[in-house]
N, C-alpha and C positions, 0 to 999 in steps of 0.2 A: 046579272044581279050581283051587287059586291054584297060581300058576308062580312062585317065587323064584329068580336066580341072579344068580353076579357074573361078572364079565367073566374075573377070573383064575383060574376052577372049571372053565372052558371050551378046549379045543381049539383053538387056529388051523388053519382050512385055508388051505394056501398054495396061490393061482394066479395064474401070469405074477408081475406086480408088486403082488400087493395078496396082505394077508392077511383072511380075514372069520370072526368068532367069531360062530355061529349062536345068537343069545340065546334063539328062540325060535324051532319052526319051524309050519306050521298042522299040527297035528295034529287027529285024530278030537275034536270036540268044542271046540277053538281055530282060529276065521278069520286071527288075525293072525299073519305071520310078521314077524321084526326079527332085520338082522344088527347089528352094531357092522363095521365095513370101515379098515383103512389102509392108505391107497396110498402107494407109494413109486415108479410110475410113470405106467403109463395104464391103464386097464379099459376094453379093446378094445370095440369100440361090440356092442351085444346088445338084445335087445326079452324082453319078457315076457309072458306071455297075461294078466297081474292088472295093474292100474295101482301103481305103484311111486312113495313120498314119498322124498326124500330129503334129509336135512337133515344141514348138514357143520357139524362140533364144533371141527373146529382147521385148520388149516393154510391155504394159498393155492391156487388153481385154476383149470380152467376144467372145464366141462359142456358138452355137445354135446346137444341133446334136439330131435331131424327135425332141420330145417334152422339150429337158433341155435344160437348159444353164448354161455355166460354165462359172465361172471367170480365165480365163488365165492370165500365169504372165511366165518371162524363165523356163526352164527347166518342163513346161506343156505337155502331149503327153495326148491324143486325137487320138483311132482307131474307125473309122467310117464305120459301116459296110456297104457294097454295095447295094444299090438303097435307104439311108437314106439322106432325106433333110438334108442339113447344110447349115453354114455361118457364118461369122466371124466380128468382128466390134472391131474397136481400143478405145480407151479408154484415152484423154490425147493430148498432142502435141506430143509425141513420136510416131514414126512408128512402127507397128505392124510388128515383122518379125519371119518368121518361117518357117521351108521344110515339104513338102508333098511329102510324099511318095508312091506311087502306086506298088503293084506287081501283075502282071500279063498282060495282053496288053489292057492296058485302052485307046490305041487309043490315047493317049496325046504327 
């Protein structure tokens, strides 16, 4: 089954400081999940049971993944292996924007 959508067909859910538009989620017969995410603060550090890509599209930052922290900026990717604390924090009056990607059925 092909999946088509745009980003403005889609719902923001809003939590704390980030909004995230679910582009796709793993459903019965799709492994991959992908949000589109902008943050306008920080995304309280969290682990996931699937390993999570994360590649940031605009703005300035930083990443927390276990014990480092990286300076994000666009074109940053970030793969987070499965059950590692993270968290993200913007950096700026710009919003933090970037897609997470999940493969396998993280339940998202």
């Amino acid at each position: 089954m092909t999946i088509v959508k745009h980003l403005s067909d889609i719902v923001p859910e809003r939590v704390g400081d980030f909004r995230r538009w679910y582009l796709s989620k793993a459903e019965s017969g799709h492994q991959l999940a992908m949000r589109y995410v902008e943050l306008t603060g920080i995304v309280s550090p969290h682990t996931h049971d699937v390993e999570e890509t994360i590649f940031y599209i605009e703005g300035r930052g930083s990443a927390r993944v276990g014990e480092k922290e990286i300076k994000v900026k666009p074109g940053t990717m970030i793969v987070v292996p499965p059950g590692t604390v993270h968290s993200s924090i913007r950096e700026g009056f710009e919003p933090l924007r970037y897609l997470a990607i999940f493969v396998g059925n993280p339940d998202l």
